[in-house]
C-alpha positions in Angstrom: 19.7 -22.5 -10.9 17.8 -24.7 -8.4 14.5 -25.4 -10.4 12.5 -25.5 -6.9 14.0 -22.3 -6.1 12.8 -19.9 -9.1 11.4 -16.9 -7.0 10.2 -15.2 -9.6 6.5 -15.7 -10.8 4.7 -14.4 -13.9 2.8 -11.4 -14.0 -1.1 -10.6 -15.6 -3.7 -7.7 -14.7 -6.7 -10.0 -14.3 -8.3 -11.3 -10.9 -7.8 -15.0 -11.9 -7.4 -17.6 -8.7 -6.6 -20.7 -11.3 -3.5 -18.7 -11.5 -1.7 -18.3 -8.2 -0.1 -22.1 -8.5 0.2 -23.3 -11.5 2.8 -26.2 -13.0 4.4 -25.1 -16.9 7.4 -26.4 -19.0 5.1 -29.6 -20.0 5.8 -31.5 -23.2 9.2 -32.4 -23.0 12.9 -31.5 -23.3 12.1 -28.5 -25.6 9.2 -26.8 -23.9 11.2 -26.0 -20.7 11.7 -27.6 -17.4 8.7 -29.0 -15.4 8.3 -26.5 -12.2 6.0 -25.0 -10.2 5.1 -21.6 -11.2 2.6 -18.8 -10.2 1.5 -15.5 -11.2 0.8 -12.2 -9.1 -1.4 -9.4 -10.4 1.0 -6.8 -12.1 0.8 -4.1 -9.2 2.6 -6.5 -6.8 5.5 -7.6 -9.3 8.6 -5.8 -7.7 9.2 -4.1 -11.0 6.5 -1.9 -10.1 7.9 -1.1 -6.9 11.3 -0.7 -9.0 9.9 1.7 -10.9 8.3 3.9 -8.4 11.7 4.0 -6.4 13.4 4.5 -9.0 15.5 7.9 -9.4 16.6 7.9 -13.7 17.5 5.9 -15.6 20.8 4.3 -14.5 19.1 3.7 -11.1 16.8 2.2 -13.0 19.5 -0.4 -14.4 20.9 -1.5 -11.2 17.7 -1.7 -9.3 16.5 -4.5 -12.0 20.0 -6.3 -11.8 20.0 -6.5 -8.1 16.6 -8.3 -8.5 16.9 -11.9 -7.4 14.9 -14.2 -9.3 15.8 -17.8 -7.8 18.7 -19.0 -5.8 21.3 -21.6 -6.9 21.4 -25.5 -5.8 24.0 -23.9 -3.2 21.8 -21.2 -1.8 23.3 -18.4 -3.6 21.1 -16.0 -4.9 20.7 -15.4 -8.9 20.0 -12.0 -10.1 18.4 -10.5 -13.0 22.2 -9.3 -14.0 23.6 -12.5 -14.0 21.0 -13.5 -16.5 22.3 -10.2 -18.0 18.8 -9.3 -18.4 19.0 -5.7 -16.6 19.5 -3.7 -20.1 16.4 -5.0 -22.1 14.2 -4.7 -19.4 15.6 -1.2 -19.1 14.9 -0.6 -22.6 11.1 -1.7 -21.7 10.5 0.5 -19.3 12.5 3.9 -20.4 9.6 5.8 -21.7 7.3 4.4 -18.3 10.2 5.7 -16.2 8.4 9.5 -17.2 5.5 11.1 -15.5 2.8 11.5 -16.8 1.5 14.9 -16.8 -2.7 15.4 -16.4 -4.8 17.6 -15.3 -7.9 17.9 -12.8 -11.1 19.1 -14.1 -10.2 22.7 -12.9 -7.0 22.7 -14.7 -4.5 21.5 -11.6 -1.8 19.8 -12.9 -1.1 16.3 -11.4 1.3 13.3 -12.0 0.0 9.8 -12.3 2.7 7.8 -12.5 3.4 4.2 -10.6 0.5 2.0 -9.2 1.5 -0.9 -6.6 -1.2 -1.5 -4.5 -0.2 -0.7 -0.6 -2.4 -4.0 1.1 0.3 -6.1 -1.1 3.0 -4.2 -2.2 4.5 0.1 -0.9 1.5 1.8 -2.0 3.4 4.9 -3.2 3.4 6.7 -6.7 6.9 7.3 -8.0 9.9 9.3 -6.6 10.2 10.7 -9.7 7.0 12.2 -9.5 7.4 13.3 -6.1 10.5 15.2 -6.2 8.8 17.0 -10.2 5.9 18.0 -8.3 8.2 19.9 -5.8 10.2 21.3 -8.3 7.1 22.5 -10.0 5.0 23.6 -7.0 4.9 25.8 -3.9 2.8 22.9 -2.3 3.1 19.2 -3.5 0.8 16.3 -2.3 0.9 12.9 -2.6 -1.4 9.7 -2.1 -0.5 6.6 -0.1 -3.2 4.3 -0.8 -5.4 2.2 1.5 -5.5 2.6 5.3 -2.8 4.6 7.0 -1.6 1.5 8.8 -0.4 0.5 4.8 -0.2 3.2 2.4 0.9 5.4 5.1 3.4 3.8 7.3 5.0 2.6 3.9 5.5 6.1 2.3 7.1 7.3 5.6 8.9 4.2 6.8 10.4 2.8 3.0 9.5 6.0 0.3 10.8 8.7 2.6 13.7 6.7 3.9 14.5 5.4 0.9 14.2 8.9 -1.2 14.8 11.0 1.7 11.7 12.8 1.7 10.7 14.7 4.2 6.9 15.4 4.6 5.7 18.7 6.4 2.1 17.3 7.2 -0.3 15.0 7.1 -4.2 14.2 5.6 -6.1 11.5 7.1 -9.1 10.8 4.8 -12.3 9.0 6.3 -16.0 9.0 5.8 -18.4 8.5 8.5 -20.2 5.5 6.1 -16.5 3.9 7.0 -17.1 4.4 10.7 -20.4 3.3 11.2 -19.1 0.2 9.4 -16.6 -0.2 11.8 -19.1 0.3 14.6 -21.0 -2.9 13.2 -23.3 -1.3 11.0 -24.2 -3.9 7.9 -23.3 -1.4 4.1 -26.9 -2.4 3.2 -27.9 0.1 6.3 -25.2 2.7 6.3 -27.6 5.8 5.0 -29.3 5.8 8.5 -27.9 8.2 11.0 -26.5 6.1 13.8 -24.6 8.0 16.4 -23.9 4.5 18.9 -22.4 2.6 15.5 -20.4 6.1 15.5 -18.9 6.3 18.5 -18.2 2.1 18.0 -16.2 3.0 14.6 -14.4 6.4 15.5 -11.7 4.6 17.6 -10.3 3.1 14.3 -10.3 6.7 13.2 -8.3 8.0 16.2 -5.8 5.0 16.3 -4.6 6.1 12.3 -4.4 9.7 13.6 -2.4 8.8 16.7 -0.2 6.8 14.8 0.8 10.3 12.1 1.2 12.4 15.7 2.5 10.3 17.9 4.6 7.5 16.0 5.7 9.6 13.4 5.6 13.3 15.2 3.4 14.9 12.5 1.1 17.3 12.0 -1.9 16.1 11.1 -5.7 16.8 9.6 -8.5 14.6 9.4 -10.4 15.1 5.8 -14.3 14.1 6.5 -15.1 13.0 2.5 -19.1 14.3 2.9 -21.5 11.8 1.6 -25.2 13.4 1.3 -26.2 10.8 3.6 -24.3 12.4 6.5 -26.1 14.3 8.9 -25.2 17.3 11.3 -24.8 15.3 14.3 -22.7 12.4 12.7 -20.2 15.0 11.6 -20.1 17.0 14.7 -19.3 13.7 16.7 -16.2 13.3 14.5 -15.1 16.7 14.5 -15.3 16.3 18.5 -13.4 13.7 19.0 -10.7 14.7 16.9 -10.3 17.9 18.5 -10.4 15.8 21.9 -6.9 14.4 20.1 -5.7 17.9 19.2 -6.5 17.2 15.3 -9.1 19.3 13.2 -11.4 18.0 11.2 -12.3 19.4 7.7 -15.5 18.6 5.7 -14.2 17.9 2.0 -16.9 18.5 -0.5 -15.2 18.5 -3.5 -16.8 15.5 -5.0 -20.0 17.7 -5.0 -18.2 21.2 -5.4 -15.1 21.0 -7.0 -11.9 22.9 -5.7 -14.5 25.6 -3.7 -15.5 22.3 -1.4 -11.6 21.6 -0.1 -11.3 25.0 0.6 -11.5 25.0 4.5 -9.5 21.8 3.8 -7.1 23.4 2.3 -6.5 26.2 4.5 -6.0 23.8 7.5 -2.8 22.0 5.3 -1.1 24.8 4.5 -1.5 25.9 8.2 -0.2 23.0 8.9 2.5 22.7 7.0 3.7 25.9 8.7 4.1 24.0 12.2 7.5 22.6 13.0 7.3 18.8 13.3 9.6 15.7 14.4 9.6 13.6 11.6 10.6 10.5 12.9 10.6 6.3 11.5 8.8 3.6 13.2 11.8 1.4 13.3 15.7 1.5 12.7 16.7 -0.3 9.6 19.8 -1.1 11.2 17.5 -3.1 13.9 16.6 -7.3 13.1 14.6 -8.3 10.3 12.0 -9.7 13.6 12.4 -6.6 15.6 11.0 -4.4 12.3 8.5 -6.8 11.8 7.5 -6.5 15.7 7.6 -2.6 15.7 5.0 -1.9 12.9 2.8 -4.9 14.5 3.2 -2.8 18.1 3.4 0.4 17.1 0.9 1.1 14.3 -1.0 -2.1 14.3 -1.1 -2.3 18.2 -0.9 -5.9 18.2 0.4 -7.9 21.0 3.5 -8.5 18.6 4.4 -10.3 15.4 4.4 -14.3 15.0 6.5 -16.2 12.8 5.5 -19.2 11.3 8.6 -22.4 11.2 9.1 -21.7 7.4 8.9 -17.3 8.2 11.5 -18.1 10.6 13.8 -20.2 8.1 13.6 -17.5 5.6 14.3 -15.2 8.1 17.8 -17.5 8.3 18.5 -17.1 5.2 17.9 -13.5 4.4 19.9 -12.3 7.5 22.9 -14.9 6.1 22.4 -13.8 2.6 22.9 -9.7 4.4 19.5 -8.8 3.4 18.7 -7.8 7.1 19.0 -4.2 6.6 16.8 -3.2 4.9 13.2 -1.8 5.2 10.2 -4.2 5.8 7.0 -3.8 3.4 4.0 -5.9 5.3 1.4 -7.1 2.9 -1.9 -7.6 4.8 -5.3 -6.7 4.3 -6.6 -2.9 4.3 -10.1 -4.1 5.9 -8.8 -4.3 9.6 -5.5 -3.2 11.8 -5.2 -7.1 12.5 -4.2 -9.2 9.6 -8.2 -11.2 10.0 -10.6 -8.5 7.7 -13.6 -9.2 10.0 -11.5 -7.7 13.0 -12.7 -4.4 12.8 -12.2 -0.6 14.9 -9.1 -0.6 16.9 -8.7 -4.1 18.1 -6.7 -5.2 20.9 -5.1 -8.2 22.3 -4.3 -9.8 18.6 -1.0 -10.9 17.0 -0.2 -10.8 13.5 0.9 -13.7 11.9 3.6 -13.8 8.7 3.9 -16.7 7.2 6.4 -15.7 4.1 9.3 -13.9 3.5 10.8 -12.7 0.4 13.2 -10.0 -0.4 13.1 -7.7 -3.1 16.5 -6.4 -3.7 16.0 -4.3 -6.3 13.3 -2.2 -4.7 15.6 -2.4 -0.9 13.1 -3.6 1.2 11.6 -6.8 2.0 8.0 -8.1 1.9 6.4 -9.9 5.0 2.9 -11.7 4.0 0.6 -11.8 6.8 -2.2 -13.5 7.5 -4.2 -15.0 4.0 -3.4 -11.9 1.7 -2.7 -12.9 -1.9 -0.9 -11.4 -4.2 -3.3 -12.3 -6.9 -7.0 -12.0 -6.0 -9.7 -14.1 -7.2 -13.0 -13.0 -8.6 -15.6 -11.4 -5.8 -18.3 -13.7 -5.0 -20.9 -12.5 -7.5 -18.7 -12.0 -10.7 -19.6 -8.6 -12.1 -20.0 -10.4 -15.7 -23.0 -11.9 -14.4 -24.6 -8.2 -14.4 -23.3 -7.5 -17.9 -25.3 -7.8 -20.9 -26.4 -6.5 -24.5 -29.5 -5.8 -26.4 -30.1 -6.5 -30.1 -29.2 -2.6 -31.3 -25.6 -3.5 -29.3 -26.2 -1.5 -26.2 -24.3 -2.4 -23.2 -25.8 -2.7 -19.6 -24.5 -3.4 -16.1 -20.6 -2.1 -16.4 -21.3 0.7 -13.9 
């Protein structure tokens, strides 16, 4: 094993920058070999993503050992089987491979199971989970988490594909706080009803619900999460122009109401779901590694197209030569914008996303573009919430919520 070619970086759940790059094995012959090393926060490891893929337990086994964890002094990759490390990790992980059963306050029985974060790794809970809740249900649904340029265009284009899953509709959640945001509207004033800021945002809106009708020939609803702060006129503005797209918009209230405040919500899925549709990928796997890349930038992103920076395009090289170059392509980039700069907000135009790193993840099938300057292992906000935390002389506890 090529020392400067170890792949594989630790893991911790804790937002700690100090640790992205680090150097270990100091101290001589018997505390290891000096190396670069990193860590990445635990929902980005591809063991997560190995998990949530996974269908049983020997699945399980092979995923793990096709893992690459560093590449030899000849370029040949090393795997977690030639370290003949596939069985103990399976051993680790046989009791997480279950569901776990819970239950919503009105006694709905639910599946939390799997947790990689889509902005940096699929975004999907597990296939396991998916395919019990449709044993179990006359209607299953699932969450894809963050924007539906992530967590979305990764369950269709890598969980589906991969588990071959086919959805029968689509819920687009969004809040009109979100859209007057987008519209330029600082959080600080997002209480006040501002129909201009509005009709700014919405097109950010429209471009995610396009993307489920149009890119992937879905039905689709848009779920307005009601904040108290919303007034008549903010919501009829979004339930205008979604019609205007041939999408209905339903006010979810369940926060406030429980189960009796997704009622209407409700109604409009299962109608839904009743529709014939023409499910349909954003890309061909069998297309290029650059060509996948290209068609989610285009395509959901609406970029101009995808750049490649010199050392993207030599591990492009490689992974096409190693015959990595068929599979699936998850993009890690940040949920605040379609663009890959946060501060690029609504439905911008006339952009190109950059990836500067590619790594495969061979256990999972697919591989992981990073674009733009999304980490893997985020770093404390700027005003540590520590600093609001405190406690009195009887012991009491302030500033955790």
């Amino acid at each position: 094993i090529d020392v400067k070619k170890i792949t594989w970086k630790r893991c911790v759940d804790m937002n700690d920058r100090q640790l992205r790059n680090i150097v270990d094995g100091l101290g001589g012959r018997m505390q290891g070999v000096p190396r670069e090393d990193g860590f990445d926060i635990t929902v980005a490891s591809e063991i997560m993503a190995v998990l949530c893929l996974s269908s049983g337990i020997l699945d399980l086994k092979e995923r793990l050992g096709r893992m690459v964890v560093g590449y030899t002094y000849d370029g040949r990759p090393v795997t977690a089987h030639d370290l003949k490390a596939e069985g103990a990790m399976a051993a680790l992980l046989k009791d997480a491979l279950k569901p776990n059963l819970v239950q919503t306050l009105e006694g709905t029985p639910a599946f939390i199971h799997g947790g990689p974060f889509a902005n940096i790794a699929h975004g999907c809970n597990s296939v396991m989970a998916t395919r019990l809740a449709m044993r179990l249900a006359d209607y299953a649904v699932t969450e894809a988490g963050f924007g539906a340029d992530l967590g979305a265009e990764k369950f269709l284009d890598i969980k589906c594909r991969l588990a071959g899953l086919k959805p029968s509709a689509v819920v687009v959640v969004a809040t009109v706080r979100a859209l007057k945001n987008h519209g330029g509207v600082p959080k600080a004033e997002l209480n006040n009803e501002d129909l201009e800021a509005l009709e700014r945002g919405l097109p950010n809106l429209l471009q995610h619900v396009d993307n489920i009708k149009n890119v992937y020939g879905l039905p689709c609803v848009v779920a307005v999460n009601a904040f108290p702060t919303d007034t008549a006129a903010e919501l009829k503005l979004v339930e205008e122009r979604c019609r205007e797209l041939g999408v209905n918009a339903a006010l979810s209230e369940v926060w406030a109401k429980g189960g009796a405040g997704g009622t209407a919500l409700a109604e409009e899925v299962l109608r839904l779901c009743e529709e014939p549709c023409d499910f349909r990928f954003a890309y061909d796997a069998e297309d290029t590694i650059e060509n996948k890349i290209d068609a989610i930038a285009r395509k959901i992103y609406r970029a101009d197209g995808a750049v490649l920076t010199p050392a993207a395009k030599k591990q492009l090289a490689e992974l096409e030569a190693l015959g990595f170059g068929r599979l699936p392509v998850c993009m890690a980039k940040t949920q605040y914008s379609f663009s890959d700069d946060p501060a690029l907000l609504g439905a911008p135009r006339g952009f190109t996303i950059t990836v500067r790193n590619l790594k495969v993840s061979a256990g999972a099938g697919f591989l992981v573009a990073l674009t733009g300057d999304i980490m893997t292992m985020p770093g404390l906000p700027k005003v540590p919430a520590a600093e609001k935390i405190d406690v009195d002389e009887d012991g009491k506890i302030t500033g955790l919520f």
